[in-house]
PQR file of N, CA, C, O and H, with PARSE charges and radii, in Angstrom:
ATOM      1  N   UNK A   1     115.954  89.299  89.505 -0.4000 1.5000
ATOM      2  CA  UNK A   1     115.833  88.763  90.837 -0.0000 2.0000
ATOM      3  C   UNK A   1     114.446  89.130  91.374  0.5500 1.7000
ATOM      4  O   UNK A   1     113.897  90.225  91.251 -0.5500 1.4000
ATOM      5  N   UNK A   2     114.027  88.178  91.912 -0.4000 1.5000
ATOM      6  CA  UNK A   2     112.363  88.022  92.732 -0.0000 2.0000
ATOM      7  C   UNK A   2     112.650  89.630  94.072  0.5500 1.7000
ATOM      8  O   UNK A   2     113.558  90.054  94.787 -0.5500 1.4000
ATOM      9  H   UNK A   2     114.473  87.289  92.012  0.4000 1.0000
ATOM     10  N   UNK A   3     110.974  90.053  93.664 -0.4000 1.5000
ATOM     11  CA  UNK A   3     111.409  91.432  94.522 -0.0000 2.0000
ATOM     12  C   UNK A   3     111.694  91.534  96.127  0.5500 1.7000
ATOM     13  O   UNK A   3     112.107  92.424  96.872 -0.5500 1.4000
ATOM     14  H   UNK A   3     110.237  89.708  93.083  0.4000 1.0000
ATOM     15  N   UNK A   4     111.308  90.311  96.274 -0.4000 1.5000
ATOM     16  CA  UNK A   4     111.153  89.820  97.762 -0.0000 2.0000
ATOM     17  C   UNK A   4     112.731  89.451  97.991  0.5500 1.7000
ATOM     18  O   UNK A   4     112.951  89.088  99.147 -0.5500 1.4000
ATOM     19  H   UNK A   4     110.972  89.588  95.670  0.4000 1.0000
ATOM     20  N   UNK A   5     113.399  89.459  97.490 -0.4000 1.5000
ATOM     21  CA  UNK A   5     114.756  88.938  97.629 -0.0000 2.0000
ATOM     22  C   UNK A   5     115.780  90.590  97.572  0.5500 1.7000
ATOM     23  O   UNK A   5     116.906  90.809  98.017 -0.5500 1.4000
ATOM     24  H   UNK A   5     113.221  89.754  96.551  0.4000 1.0000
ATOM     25  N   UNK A   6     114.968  91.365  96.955 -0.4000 1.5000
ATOM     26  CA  UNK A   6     116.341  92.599  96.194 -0.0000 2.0000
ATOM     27  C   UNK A   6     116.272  93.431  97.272  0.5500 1.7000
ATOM     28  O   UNK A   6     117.067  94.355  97.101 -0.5500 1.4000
ATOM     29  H   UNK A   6     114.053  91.187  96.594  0.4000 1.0000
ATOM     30  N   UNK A   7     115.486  93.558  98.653 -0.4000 1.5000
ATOM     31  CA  UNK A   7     115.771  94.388  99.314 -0.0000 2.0000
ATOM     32  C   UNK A   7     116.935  93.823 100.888  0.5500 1.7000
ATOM     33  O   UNK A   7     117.920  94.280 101.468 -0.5500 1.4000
ATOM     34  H   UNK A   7     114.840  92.807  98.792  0.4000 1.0000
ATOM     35  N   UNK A   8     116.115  92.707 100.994 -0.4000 1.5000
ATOM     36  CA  UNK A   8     117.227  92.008 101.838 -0.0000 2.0000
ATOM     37  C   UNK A   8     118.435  91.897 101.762  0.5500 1.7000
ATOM     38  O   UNK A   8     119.206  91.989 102.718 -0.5500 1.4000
ATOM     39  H   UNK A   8     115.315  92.335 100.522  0.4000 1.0000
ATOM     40  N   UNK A   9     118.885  91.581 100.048 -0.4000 1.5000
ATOM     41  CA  UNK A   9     120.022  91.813  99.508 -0.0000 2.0000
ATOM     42  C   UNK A   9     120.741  93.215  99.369  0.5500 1.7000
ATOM     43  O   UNK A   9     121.965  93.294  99.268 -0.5500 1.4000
ATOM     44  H   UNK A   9     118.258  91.506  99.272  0.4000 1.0000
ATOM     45  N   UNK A  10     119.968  94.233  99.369 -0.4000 1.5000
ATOM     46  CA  UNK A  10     120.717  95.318  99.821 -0.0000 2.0000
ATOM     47  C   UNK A  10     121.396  95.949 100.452  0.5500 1.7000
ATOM     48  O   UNK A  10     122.266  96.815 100.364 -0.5500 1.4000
ATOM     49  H   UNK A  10     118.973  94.169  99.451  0.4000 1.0000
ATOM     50  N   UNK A  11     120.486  94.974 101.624 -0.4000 1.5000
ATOM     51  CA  UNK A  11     120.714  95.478 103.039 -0.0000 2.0000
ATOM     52  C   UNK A  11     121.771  95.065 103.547  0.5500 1.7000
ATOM     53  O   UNK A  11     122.157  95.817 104.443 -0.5500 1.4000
ATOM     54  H   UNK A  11     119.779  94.271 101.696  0.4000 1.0000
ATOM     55  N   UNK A  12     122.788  93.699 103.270 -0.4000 1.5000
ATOM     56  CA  UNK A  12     123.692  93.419 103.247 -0.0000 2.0000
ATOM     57  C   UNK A  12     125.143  94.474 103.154  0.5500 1.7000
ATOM     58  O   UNK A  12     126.217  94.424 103.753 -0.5500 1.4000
ATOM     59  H   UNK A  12     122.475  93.088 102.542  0.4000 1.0000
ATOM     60  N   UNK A  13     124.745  95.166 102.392 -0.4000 1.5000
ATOM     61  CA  UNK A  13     126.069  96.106 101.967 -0.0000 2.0000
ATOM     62  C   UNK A  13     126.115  97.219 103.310  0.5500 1.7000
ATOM     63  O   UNK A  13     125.238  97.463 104.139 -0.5500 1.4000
ATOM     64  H   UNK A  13     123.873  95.207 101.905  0.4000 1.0000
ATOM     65  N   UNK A  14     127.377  97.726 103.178 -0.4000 1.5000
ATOM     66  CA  UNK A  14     127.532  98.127 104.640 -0.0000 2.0000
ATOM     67  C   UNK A  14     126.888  99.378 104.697  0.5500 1.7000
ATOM     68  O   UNK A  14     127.393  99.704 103.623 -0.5500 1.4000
ATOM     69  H   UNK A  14     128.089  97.527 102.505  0.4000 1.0000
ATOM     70  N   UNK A  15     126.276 100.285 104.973 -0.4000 1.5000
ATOM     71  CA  UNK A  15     125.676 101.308 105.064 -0.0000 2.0000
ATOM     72  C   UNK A  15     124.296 101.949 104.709  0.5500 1.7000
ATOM     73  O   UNK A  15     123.683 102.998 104.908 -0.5500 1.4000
ATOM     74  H   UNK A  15     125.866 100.020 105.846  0.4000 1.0000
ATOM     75  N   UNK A  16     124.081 100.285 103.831 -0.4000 1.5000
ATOM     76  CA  UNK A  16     122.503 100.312 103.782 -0.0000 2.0000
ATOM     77  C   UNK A  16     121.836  99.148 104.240  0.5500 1.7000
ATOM     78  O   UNK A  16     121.257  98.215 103.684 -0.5500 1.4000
ATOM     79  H   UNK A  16     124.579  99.433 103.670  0.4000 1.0000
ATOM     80  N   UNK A  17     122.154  99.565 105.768 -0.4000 1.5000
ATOM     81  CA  UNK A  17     121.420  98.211 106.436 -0.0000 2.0000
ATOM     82  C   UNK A  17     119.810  98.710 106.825  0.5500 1.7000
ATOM     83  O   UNK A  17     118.933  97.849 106.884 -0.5500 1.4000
ATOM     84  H   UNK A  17     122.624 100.323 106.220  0.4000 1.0000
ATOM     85  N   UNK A  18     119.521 100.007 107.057 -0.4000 1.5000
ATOM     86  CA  UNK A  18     118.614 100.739 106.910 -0.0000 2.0000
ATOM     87  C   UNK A  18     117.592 100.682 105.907  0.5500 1.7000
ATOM     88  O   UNK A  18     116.397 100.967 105.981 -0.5500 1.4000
ATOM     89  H   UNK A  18     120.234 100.706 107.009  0.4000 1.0000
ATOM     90  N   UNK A  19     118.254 100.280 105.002 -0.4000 1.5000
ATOM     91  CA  UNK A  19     117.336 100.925 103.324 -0.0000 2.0000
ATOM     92  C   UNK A  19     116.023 100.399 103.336  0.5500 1.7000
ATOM     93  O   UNK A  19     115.645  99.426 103.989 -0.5500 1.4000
ATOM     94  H   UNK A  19     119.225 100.048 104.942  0.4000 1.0000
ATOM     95  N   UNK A  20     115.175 101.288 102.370 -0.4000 1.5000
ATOM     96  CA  UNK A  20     113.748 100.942 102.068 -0.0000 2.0000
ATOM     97  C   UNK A  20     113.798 101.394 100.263  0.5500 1.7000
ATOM     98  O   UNK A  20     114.345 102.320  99.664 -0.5500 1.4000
ATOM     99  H   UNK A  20     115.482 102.078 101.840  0.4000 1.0000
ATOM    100  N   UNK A  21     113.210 100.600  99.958 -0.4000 1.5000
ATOM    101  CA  UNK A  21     113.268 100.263  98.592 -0.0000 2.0000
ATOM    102  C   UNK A  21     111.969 100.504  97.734  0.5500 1.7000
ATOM    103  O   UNK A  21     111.154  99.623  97.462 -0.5500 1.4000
ATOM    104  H   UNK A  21     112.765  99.848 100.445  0.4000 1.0000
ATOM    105  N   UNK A  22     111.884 101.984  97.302 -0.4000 1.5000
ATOM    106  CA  UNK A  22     110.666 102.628  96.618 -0.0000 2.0000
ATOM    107  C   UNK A  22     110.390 101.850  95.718  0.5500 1.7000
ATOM    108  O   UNK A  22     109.217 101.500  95.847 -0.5500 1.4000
ATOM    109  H   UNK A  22     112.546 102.699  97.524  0.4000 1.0000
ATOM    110  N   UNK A  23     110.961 101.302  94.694 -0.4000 1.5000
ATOM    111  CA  UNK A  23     110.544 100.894  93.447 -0.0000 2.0000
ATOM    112  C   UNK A  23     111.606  99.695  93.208  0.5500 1.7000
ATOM    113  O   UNK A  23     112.815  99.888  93.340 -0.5500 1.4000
ATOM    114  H   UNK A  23     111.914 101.586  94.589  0.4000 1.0000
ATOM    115  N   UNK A  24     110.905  98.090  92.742 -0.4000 1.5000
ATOM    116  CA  UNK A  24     112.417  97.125  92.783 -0.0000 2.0000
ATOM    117  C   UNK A  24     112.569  97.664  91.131  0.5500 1.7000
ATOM    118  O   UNK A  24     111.880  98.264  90.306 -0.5500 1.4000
ATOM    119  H   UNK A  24     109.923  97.933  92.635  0.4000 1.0000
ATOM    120  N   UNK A  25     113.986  97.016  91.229 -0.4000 1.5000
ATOM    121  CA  UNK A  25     114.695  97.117  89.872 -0.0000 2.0000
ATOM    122  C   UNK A  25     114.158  95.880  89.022  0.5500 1.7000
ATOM    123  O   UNK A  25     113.399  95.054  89.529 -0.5500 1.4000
ATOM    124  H   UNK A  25     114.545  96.529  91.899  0.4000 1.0000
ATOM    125  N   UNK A  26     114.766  95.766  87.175 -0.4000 1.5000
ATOM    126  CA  UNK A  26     114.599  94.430  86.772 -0.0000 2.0000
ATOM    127  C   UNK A  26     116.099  94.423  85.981  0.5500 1.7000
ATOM    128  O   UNK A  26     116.843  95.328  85.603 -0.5500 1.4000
ATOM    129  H   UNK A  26     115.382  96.437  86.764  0.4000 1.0000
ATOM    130  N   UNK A  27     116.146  93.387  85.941 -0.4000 1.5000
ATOM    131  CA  UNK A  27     117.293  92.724  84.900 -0.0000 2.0000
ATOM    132  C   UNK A  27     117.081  93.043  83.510  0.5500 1.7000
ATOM    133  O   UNK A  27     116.012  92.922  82.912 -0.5500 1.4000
ATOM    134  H   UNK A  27     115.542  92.652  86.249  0.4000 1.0000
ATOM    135  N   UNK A  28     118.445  93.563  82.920 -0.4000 1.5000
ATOM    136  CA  UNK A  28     118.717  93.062  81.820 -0.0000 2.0000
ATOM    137  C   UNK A  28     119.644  92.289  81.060  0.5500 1.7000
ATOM    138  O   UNK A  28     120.850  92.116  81.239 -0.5500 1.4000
ATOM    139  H   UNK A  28     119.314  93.661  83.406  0.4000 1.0000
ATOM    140  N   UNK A  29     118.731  91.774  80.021 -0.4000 1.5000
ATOM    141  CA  UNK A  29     119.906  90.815  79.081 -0.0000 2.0000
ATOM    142  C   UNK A  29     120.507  90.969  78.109  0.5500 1.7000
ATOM    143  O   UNK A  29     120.028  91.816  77.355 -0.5500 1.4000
ATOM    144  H   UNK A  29     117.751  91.914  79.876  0.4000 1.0000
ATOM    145  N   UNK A  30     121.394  90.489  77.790 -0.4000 1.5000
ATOM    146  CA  UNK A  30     122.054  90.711  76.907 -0.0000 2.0000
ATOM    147  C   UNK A  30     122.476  89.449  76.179  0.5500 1.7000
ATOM    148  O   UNK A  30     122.789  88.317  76.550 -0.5500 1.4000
ATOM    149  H   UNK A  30     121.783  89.801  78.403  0.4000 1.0000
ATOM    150  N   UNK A  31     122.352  90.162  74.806 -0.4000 1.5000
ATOM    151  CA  UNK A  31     122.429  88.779  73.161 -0.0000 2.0000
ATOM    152  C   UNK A  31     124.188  89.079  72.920  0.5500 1.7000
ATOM    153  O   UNK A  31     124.744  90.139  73.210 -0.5500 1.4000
ATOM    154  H   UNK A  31     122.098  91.082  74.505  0.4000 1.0000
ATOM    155  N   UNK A  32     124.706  88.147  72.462 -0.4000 1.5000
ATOM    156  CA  UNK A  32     125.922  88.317  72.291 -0.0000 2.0000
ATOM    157  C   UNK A  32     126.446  87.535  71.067  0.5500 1.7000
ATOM    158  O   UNK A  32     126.472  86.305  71.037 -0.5500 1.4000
ATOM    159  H   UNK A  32     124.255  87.287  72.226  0.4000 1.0000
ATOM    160  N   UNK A  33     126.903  88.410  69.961 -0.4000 1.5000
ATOM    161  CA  UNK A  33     127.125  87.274  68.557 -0.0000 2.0000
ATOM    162  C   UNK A  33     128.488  87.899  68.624  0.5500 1.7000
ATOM    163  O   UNK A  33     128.823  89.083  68.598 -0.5500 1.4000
ATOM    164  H   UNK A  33     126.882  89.409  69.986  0.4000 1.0000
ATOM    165  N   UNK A  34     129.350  86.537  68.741 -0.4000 1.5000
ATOM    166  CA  UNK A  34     131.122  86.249  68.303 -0.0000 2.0000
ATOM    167  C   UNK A  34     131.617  87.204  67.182  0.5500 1.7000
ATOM    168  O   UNK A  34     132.349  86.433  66.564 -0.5500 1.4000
ATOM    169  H   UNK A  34     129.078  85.574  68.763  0.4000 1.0000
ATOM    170  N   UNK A  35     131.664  88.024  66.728 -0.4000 1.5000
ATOM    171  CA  UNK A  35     131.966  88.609  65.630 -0.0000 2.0000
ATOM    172  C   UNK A  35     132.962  87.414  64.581  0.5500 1.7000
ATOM    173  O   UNK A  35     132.912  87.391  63.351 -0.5500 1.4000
ATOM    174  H   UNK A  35     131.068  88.651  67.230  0.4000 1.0000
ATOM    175  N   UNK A  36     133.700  86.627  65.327 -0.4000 1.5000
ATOM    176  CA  UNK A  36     134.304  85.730  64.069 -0.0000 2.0000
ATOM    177  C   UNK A  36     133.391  84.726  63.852  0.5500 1.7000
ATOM    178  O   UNK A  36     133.690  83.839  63.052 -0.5500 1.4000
ATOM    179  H   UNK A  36     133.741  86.646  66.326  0.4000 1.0000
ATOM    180  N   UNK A  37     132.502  84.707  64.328 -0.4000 1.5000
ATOM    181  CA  UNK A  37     131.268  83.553  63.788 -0.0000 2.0000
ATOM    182  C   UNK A  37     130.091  84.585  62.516  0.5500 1.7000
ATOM    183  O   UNK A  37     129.555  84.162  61.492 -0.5500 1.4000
ATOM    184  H   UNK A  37     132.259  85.427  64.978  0.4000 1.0000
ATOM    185  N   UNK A  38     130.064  85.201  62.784 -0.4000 1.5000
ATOM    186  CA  UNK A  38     129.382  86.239  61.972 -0.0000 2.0000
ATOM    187  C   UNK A  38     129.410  85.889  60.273  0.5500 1.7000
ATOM    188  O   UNK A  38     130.613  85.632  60.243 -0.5500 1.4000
ATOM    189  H   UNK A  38     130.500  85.544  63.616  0.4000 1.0000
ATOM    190  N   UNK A  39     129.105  85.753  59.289 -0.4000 1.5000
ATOM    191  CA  UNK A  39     129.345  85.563  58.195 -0.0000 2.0000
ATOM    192  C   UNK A  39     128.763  87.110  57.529  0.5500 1.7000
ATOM    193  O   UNK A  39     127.823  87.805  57.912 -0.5500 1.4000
ATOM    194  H   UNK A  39     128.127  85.962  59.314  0.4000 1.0000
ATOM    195  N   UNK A  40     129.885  87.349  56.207 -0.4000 1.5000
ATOM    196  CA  UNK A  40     129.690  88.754  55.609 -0.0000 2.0000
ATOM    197  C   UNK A  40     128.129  89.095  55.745  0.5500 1.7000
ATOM    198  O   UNK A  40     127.477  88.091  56.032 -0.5500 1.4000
ATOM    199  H   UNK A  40     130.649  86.784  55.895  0.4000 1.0000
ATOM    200  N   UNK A  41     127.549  89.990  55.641 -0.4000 1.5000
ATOM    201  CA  UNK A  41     126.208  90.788  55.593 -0.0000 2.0000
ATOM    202  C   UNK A  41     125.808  91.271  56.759  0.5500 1.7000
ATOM    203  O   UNK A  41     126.582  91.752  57.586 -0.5500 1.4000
ATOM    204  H   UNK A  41     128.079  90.805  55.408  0.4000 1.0000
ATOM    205  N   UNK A  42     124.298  91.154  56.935 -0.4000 1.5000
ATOM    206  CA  UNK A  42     123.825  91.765  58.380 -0.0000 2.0000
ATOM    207  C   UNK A  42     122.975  90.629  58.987  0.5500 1.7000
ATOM    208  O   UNK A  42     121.762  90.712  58.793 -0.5500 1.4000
ATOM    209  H   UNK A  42     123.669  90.763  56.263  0.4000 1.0000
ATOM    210  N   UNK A  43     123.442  89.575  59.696 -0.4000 1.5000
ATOM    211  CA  UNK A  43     123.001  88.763  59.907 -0.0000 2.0000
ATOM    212  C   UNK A  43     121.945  89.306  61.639  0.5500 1.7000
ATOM    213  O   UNK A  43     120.877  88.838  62.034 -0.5500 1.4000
ATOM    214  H   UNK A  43     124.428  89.507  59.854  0.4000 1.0000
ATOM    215  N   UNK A  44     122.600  90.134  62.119 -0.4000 1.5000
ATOM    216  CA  UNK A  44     122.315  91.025  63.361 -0.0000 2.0000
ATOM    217  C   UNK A  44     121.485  91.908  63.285  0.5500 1.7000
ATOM    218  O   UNK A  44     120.627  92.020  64.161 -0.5500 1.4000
ATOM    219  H   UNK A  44     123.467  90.514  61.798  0.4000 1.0000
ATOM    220  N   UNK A  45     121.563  92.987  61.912 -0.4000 1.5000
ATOM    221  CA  UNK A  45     120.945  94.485  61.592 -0.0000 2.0000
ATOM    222  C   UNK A  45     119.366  93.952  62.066  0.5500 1.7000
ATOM    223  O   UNK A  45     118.935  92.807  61.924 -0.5500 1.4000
ATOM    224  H   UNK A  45     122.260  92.897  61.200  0.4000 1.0000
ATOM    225  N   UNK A  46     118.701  95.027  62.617 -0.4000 1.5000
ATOM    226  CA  UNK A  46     117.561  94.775  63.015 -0.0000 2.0000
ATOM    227  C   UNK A  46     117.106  93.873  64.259  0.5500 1.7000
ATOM    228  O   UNK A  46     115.959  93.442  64.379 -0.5500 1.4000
ATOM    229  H   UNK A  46     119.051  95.957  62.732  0.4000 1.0000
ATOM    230  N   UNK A  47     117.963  93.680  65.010 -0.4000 1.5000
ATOM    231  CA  UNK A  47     117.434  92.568  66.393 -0.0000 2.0000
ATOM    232  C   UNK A  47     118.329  93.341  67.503  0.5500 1.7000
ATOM    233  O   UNK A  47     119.545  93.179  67.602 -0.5500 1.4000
ATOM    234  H   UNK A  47     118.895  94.030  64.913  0.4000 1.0000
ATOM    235  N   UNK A  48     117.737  94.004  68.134 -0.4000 1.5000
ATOM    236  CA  UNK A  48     118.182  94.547  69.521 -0.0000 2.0000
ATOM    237  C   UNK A  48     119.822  93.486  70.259  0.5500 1.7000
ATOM    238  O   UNK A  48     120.024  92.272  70.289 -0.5500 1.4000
ATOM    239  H   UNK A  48     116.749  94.135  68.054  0.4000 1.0000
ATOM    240  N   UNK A  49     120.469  94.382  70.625 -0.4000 1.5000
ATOM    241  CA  UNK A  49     121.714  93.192  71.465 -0.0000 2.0000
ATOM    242  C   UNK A  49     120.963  93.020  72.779  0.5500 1.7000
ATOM    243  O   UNK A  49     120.892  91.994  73.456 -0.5500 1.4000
ATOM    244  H   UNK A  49     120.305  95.368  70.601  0.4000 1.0000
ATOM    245  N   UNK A  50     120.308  94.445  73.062 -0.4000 1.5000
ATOM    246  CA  UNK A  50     120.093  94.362  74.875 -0.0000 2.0000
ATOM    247  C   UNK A  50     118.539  94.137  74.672  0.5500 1.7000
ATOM    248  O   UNK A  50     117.928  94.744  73.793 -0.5500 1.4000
ATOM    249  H   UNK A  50     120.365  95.278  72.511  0.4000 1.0000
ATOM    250  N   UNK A  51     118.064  93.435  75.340 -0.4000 1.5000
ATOM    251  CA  UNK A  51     116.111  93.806  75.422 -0.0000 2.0000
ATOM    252  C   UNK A  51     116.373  93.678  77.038  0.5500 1.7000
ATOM    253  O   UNK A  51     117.199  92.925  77.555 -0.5500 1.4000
ATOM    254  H   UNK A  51     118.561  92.943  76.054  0.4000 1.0000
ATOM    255  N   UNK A  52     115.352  94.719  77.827 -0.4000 1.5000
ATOM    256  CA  UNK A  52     115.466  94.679  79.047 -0.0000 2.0000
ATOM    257  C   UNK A  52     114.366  93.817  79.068  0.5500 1.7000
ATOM    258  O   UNK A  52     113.598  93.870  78.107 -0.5500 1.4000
ATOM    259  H   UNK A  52     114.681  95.331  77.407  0.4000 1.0000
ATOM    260  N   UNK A  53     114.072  92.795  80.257 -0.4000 1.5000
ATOM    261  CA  UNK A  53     113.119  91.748  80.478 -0.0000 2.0000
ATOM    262  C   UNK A  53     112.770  92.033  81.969  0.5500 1.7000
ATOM    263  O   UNK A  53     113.640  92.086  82.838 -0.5500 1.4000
ATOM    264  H   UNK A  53     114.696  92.752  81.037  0.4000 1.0000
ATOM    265  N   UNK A  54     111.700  92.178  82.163 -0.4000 1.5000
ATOM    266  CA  UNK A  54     110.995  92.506  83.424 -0.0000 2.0000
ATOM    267  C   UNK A  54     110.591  91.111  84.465  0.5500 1.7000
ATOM    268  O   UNK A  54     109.722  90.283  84.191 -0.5500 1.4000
ATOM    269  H   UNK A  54     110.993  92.135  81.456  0.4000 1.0000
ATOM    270  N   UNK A  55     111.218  91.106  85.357 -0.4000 1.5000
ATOM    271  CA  UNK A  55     111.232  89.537  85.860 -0.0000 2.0000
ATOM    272  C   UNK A  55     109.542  89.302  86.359  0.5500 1.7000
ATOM    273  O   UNK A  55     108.789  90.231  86.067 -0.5500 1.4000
ATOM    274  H   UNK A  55     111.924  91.779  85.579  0.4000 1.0000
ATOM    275  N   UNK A  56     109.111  88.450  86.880 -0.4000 1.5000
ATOM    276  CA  UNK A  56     107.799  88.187  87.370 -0.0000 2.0000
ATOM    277  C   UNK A  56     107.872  87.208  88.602  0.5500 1.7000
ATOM    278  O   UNK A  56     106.840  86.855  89.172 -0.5500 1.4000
ATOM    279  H   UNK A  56     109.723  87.696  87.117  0.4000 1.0000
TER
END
């Protein structure tokens, strides 16, 4: 989420209508393989499930 957006959105929640926001956060994603789609071997071994991605 755009950083201009993550503090407003905070502020929403009840007790941090106050808040100030030192540092924004970023998203991460996540890869997701079916395990019954998978065929025998390591079709996965070596490729991260999660890579965190830094929004812009």
């Amino acid at each position: 989420m755009p950083e201009e957006f993550q503090e407003p959105m905070v502020r929403t929640v009840p007790g941090l209508e106050n808040v100030r926001m030192v540092q924004p956060v970023h998203g991460v994603e996540y890869d997701y393989a079916d395990p019954r789609e998978l065929k025998r071997g390591s079709q996965t071994l070596g490729s991260p499930l999660a890579r965190p991605q830094r929004e812009t």
